[in-house]
C-alpha positions as a Markdown table, in Angstrom:
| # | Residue | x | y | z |
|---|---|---|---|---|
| 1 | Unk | 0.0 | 0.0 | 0.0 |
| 2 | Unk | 3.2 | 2.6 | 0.8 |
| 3 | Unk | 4.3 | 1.8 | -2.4 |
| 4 | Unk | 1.7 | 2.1 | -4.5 |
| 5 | Unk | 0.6 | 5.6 | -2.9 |
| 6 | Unk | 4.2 | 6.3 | -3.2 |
| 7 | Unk | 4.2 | 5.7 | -6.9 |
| 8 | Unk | 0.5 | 7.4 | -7.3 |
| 9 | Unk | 2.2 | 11.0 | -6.3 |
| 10 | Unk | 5.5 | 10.4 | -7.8 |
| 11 | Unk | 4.6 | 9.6 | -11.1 |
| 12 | Unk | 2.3 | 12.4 | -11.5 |
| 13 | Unk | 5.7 | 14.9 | -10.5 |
| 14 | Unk | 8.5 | 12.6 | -12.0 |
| 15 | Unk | 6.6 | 11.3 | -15.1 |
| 16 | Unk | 5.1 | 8.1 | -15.9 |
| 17 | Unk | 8.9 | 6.5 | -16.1 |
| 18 | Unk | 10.6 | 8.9 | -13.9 |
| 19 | Unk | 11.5 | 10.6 | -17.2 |
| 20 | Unk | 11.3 | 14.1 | -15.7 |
| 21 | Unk | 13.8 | 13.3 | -12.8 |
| 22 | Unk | 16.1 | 11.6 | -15.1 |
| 23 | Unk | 16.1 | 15.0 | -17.3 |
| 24 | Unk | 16.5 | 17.4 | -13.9 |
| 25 | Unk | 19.3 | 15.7 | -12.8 |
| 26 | Unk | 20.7 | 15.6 | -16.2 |
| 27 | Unk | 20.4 | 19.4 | -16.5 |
| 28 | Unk | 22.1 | 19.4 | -12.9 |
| 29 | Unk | 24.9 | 18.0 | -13.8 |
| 30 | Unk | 25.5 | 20.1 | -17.1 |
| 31 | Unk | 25.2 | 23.0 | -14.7 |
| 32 | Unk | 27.2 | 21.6 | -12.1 |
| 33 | Unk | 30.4 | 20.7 | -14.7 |
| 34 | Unk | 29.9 | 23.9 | -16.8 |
| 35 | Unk | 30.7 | 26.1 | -13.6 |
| 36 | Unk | 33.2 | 24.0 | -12.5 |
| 37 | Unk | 35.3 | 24.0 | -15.4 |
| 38 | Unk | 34.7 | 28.3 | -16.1 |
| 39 | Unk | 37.2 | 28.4 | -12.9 |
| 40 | Unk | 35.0 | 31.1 | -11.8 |
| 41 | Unk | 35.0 | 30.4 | -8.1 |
| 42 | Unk | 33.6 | 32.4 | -4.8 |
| 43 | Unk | 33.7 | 32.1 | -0.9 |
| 44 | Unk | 31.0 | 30.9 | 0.7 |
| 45 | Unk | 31.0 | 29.7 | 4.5 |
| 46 | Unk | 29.6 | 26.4 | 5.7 |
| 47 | Unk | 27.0 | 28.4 | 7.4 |
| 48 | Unk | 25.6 | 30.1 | 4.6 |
| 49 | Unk | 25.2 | 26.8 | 2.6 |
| 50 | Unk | 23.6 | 25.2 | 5.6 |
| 51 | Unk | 21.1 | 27.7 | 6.0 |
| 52 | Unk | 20.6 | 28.1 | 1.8 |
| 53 | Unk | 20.3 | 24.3 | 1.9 |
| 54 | Unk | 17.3 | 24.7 | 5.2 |
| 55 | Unk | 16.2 | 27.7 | 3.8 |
| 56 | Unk | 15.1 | 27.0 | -0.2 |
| 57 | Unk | 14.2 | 23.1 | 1.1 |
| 58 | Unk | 11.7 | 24.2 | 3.5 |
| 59 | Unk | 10.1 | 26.8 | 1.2 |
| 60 | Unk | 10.2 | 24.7 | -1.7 |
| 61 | Unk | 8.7 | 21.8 | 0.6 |
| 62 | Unk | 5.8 | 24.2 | 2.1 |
| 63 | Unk | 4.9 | 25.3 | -1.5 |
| 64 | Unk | 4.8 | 21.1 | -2.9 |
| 65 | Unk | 2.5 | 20.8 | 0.1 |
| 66 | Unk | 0.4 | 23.5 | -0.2 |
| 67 | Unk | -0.4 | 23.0 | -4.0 |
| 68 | Unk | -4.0 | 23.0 | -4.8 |
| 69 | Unk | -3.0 | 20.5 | -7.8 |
| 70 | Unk | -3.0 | 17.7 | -5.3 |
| 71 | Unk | -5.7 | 18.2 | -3.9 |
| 72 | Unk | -7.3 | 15.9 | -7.2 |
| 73 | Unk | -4.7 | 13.5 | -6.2 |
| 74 | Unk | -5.5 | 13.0 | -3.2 |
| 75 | Unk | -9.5 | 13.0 | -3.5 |
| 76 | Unk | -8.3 | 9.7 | -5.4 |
| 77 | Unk | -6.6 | 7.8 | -3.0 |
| 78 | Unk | -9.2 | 9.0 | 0.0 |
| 79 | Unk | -11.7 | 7.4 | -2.4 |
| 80 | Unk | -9.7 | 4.2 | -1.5 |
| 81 | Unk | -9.3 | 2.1 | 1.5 |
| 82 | Unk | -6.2 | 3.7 | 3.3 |
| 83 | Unk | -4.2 | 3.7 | 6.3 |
| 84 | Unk | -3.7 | 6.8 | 7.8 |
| 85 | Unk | 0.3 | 6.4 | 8.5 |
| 86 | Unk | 1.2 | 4.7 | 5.5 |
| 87 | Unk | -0.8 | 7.5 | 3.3 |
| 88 | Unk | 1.0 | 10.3 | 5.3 |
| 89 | Unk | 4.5 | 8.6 | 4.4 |
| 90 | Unk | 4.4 | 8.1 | 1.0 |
| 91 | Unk | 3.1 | 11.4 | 0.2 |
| 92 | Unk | 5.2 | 13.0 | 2.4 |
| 93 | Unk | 8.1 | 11.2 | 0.8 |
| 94 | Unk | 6.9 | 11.6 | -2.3 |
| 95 | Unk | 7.1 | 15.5 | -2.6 |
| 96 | Unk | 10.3 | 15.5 | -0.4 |
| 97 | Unk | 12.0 | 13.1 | -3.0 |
| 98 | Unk | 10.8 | 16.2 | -5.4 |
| 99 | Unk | 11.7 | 18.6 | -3.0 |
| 100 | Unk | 15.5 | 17.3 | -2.5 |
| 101 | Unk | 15.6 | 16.0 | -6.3 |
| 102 | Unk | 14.3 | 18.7 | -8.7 |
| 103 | Unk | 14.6 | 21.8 | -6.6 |
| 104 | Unk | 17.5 | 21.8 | -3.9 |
| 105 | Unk | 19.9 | 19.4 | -6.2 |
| 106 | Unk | 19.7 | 22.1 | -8.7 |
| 107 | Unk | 20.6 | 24.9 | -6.0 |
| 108 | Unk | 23.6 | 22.7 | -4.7 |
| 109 | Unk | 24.6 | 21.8 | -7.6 |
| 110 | Unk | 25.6 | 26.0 | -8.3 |
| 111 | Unk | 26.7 | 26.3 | -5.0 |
| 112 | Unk | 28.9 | 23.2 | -5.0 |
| 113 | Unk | 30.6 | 24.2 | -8.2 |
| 114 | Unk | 31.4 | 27.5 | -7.6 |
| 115 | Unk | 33.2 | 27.0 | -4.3 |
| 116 | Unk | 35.4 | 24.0 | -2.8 |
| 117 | Unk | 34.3 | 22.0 | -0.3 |
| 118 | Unk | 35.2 | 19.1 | 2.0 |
| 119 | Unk | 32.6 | 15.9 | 1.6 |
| 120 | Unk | 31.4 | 16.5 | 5.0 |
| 121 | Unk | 30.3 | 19.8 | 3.9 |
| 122 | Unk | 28.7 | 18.3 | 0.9 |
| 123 | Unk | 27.0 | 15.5 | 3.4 |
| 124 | Unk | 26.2 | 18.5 | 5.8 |
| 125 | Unk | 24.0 | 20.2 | 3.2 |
| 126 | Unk | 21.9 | 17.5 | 2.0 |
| 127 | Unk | 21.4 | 16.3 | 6.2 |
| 128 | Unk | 20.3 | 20.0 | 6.7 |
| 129 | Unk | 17.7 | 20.3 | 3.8 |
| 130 | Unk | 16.4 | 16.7 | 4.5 |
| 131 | Unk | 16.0 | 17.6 | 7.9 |
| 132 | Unk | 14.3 | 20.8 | 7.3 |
| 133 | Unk | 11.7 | 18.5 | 4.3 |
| 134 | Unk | 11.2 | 16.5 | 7.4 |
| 135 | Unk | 10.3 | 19.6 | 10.0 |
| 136 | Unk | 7.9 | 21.1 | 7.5 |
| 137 | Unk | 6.0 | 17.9 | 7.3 |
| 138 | Unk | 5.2 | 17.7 | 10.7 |
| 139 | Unk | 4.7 | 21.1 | 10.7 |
| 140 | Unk | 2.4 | 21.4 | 8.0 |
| 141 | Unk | -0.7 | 19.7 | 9.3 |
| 142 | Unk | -0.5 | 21.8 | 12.9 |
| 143 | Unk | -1.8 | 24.7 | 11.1 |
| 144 | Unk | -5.5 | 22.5 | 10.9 |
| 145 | Unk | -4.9 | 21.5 | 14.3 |
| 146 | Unk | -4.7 | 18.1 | 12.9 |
| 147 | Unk | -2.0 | 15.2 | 12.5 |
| 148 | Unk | -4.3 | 12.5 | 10.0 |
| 149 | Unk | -3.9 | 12.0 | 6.8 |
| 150 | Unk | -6.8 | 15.2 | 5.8 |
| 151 | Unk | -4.4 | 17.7 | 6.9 |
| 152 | Unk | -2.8 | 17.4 | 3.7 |
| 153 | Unk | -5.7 | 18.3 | 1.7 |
| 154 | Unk | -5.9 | 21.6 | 0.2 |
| 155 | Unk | -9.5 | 22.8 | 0.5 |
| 156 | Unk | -11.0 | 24.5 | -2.0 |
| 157 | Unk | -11.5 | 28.3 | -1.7 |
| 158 | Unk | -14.7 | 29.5 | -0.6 |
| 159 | Unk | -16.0 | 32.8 | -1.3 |
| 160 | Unk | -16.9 | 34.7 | 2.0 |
| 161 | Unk | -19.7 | 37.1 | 0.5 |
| 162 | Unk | -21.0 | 37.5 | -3.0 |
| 163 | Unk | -19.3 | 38.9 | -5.3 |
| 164 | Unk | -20.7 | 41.9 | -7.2 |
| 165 | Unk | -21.5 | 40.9 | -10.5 |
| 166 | Unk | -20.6 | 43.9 | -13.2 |
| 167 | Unk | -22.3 | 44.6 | -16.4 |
| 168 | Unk | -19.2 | 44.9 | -18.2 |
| 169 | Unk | -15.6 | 42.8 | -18.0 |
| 170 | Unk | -12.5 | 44.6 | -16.4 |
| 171 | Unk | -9.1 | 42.9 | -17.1 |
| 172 | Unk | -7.9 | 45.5 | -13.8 |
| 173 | Unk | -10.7 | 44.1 | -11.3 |
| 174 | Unk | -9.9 | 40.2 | -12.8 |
| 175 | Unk | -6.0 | 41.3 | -11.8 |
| 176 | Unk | -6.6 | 42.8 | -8.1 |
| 177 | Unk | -9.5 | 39.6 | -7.4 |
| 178 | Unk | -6.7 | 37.0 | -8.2 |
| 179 | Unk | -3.9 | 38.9 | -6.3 |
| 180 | Unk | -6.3 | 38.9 | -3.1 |
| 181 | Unk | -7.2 | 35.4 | -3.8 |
| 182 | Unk | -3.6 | 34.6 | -3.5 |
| 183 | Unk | -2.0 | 36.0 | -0.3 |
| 184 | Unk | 1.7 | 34.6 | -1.2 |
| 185 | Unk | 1.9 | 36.6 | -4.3 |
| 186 | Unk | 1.6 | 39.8 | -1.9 |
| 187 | Unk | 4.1 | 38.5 | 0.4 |
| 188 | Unk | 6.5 | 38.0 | -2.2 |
| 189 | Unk | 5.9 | 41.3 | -3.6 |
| 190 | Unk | 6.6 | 42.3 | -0.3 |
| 191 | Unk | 9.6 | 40.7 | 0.2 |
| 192 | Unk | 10.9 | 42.4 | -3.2 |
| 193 | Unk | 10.1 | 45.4 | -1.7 |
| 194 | Unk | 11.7 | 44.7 | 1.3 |
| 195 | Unk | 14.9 | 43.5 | -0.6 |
| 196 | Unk | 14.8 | 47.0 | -2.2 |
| 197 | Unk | 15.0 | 48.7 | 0.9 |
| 198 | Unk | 18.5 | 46.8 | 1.7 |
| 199 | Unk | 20.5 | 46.6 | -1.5 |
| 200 | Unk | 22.0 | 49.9 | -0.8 |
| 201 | Unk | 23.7 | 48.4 | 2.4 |
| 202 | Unk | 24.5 | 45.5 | 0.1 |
| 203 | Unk | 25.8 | 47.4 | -2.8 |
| 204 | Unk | 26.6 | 50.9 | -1.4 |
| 205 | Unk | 30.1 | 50.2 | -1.9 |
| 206 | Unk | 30.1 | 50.8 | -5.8 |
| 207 | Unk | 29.5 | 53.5 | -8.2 |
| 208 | Unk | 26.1 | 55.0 | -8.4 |
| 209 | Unk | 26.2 | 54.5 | -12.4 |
| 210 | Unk | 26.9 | 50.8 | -11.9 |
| 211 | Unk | 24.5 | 50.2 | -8.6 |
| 212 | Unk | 21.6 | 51.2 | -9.9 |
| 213 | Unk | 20.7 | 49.6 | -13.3 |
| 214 | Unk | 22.0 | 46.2 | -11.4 |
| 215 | Unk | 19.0 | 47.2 | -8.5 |
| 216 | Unk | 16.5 | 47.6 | -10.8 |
| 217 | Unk | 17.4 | 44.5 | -12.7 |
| 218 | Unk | 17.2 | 42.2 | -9.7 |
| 219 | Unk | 13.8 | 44.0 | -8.7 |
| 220 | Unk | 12.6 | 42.5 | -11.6 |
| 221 | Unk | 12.4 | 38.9 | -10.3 |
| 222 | Unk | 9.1 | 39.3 | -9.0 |
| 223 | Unk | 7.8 | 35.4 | -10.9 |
| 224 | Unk | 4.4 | 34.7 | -9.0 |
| 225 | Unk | 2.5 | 38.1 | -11.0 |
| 226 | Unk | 4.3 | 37.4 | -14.5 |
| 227 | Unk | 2.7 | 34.2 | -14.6 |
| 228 | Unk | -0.6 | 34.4 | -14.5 |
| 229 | Unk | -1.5 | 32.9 | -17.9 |
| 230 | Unk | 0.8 | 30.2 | -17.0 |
| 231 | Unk | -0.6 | 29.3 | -14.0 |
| 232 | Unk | -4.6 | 29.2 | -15.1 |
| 233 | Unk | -4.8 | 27.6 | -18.3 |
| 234 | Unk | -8.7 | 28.2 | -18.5 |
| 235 | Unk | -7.9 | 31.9 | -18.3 |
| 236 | Unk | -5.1 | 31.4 | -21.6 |
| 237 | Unk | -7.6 | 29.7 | -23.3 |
| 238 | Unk | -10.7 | 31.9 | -22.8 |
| 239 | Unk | -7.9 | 35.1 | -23.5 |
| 240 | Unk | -6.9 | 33.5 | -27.0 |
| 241 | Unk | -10.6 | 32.2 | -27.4 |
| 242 | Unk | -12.3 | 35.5 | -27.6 |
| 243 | Unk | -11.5 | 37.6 | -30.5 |
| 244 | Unk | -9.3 | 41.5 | -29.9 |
| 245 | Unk | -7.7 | 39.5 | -26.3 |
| 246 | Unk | -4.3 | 40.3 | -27.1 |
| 247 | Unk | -4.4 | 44.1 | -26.8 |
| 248 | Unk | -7.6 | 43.7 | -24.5 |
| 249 | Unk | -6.0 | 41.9 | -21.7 |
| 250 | Unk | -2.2 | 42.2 | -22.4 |
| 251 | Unk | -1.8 | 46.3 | -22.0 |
| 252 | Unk | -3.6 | 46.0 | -18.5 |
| 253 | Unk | -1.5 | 43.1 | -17.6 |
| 254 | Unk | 1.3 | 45.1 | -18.6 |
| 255 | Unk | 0.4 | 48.2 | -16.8 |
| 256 | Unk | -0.2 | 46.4 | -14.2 |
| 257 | Unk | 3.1 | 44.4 | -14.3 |
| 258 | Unk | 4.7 | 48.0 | -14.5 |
| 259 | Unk | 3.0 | 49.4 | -11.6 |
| 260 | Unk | 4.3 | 47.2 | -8.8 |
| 261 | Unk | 7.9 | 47.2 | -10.6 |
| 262 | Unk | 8.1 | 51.1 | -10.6 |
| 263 | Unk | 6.9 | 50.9 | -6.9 |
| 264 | Unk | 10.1 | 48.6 | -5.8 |
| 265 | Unk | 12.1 | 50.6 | -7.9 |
| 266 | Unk | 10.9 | 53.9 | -6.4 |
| 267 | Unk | 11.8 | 52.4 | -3.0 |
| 268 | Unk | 14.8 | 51.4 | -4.0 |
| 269 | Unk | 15.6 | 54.8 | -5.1 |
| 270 | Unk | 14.4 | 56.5 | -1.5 |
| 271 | Unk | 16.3 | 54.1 | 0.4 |
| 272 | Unk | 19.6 | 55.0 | -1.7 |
| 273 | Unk | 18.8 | 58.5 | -1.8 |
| 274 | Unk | 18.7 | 58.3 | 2.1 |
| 275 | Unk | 21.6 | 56.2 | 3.1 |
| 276 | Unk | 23.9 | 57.6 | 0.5 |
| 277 | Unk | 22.3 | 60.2 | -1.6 |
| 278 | Unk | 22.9 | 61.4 | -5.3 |
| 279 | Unk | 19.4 | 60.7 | -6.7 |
| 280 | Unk | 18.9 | 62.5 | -9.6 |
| 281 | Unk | 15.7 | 63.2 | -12.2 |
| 282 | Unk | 17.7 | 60.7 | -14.6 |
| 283 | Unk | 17.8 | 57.9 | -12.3 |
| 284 | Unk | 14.1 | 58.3 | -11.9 |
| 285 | Unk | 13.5 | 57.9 | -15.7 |
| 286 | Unk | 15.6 | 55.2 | -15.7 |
| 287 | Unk | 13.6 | 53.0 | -13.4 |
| 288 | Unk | 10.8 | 54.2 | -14.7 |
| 289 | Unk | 12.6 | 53.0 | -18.5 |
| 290 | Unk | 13.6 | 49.4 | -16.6 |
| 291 | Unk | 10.0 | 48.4 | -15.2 |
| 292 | Unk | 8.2 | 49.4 | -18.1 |
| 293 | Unk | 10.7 | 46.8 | -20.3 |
| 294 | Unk | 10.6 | 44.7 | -17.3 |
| 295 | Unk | 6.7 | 44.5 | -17.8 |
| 296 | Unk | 6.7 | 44.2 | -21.3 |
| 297 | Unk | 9.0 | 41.6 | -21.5 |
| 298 | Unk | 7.0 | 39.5 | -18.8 |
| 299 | Unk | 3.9 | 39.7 | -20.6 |
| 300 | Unk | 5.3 | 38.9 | -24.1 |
| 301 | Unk | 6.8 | 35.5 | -22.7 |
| 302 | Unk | 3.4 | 35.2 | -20.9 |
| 303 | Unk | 1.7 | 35.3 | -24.7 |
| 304 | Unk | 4.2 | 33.7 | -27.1 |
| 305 | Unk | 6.1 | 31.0 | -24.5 |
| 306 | Unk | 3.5 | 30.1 | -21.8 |
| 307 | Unk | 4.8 | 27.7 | -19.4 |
| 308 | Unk | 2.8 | 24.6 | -19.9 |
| 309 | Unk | 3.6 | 20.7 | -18.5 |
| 310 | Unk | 3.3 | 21.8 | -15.2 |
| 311 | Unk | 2.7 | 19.5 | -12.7 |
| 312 | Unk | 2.5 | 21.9 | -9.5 |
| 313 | Unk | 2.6 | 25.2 | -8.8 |
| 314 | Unk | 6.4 | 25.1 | -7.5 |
| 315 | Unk | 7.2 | 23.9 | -10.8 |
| 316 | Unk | 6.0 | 27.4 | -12.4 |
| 317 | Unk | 7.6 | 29.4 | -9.1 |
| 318 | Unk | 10.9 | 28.2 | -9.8 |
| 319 | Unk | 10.4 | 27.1 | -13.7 |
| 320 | Unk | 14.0 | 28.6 | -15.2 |
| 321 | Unk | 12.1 | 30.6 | -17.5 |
| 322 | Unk | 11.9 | 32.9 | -14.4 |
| 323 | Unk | 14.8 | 34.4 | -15.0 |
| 324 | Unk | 15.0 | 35.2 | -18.6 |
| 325 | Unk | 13.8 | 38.6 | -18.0 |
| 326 | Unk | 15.9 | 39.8 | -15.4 |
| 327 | Unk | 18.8 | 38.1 | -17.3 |
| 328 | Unk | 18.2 | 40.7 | -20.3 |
| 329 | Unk | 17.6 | 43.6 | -17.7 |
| 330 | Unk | 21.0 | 42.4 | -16.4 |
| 331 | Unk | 22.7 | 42.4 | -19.8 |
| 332 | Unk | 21.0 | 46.0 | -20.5 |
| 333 | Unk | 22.2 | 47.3 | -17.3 |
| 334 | Unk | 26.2 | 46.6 | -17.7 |
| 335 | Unk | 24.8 | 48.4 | -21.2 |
| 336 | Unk | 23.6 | 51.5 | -19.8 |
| 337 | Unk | 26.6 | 51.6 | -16.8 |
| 338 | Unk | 29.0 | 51.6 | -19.5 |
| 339 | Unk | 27.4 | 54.9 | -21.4 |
């Protein structure tokens, strides 16, 4: 029974044959001997890869768990007779497998091959993100108050008064409704915002020219908004159903996109203008010139390159496509710090 609940959940992440896995740790290991041979190399304490190792597993672990793409999965198997335990530990060890395999491997494998390290370091980091899989699991169900098998289910969402039904359609009111519906997209806006506020302590120590275009690159990595299409395939194929969509629905989505870009740019540029100072009109066109592209670019990959083959919603979180965007912004920065 363990082991065919096992194989229920990881099939459905890993692919019929494990052919997804087989593929991840492929591209690992590409990764892995592509940095290690570039010589490019950077120190990195024991400390800070224990806690990147606790730190990404547990999040990554908390997000596989909370995914309301099981919750199908496991209306299956509680259609079935099941014991309690032996449900809990497969799926548990199901998504930790996917946890360690397909998400924290990847992360290692960077870290590992950009700095040296001693194999009890190496055996350090994979204890410390196993043990923080395991935490999270018996975390999880506490926040239900309950330790069976149903704490793992993802209830649905249930509207607490009726919504106001309009007489016409509003791409903006659609936009602000799912962003309320989903309270971790705020708090990862807010932690953008938050990481604004700091990267002048982190980066005071350069030149203004060079600083800035880098800030407002890496304030682009905001993935959970620029994904939207992604993430509901209904909503992509009612958009590209319906006939004038593509202007309709993708200026809004970029204005929008643009809006909460400019806003961790703009705090960006207060917190520098306070701890250092030398804020100028230009720099405030130039943020404004980086989340507009920043948008725009989100939304076109959004349109012409939708993520699709998803199996949870961590896969789209930390889907490499994520960082496409910021990658450009990166390349037009050096552009703009060398003029």
């Amino acid at each position: 029974m363990v082991k065919m609940s096992f194989e229920v959940t990881a099939k459905k992440l890993f692919g019929v044959k494990y052919e997804r896995l087989a593929r991840t740790l492929f591209l690992d290991l590409v990764v892995f001997w592509g940095l290690h041979i570039s010589g490019f190399q950077v120190e990195i304490a024991p400390f800070i890869l224990y806690l990147m190792a606790v730190a990404f597993s547990a999040g990554v672990m908390w997000q596989a768990l909370s995914a309301r793409d099981n919750r199908v999965n496991l209306e299956n198997m509680f259609m079935l007779p099941f014991e309690g335990r032996n449900l809990v530990f497969s799926y548990v060890a199901a998504l930790g497998a996917y946890t360690l395999l397909t998400k924290t491997v990847g992360l290692l494998a960077v870290v590992w091959a950009v700095s040296r390290w001693s194999w009890v370091e190496i055996l350090g980091s994979i204890l410390c993100a196993l043990s923080s899989i395991v935490i999270v699991s018996c975390l999880y169900p506490l926040r239900l108050r309950r330790t069976d098998a149903y704490a793992f289910y993802v209830q649905p969402e249930r509207t607490k008064q009726a919504v106001k039904i309009h007489r016409r359609y509003s791409v903006w009111r659609y936009l602000f409704r799912y962003l309320m519906a989903h309270k971790n997209y705020l708090l990862n806006t807010a932690a953008m915002w938050g990481v604004a506020c700091v990267l002048p302590v982190l980066l005071g120590q350069m030149e203004v020219r060079f600083v800035l275009p880098i800030g407002f690159a890496i304030l682009s990595l905001n993935t959970p908004i620029c994904i939207l299409l992604s993430c509901d395939p209904a909503l992509e194929q009612t958009v590209r159903f319906l006939p004038g969509q593509q202007k309709a629905f993708c200026v809004p989505y970029c204005l929008f996109l643009f809006g909460f870009d400019l806003t961790a740019d703009i705090i960006f540029l207060c917190s520098w203008q306070f701890q250092i100072g030398g804020v100028i009109p230009l720099h405030a066109l130039m943020a404004a010139t980086f989340a507009l592209l920043s948008a725009a670019g989100s939304v076109l990959l959004e349109w012409y390159c939708p993520i699709r083959g998803w199996k949870i919603e961590s896969d789209l979180l930390h889907h490499p496509r994520k960082y496409v965007v910021p990658a450009i912004m990166l390349l037009l920065a050096g552009l703009v710090s060398m003029f």
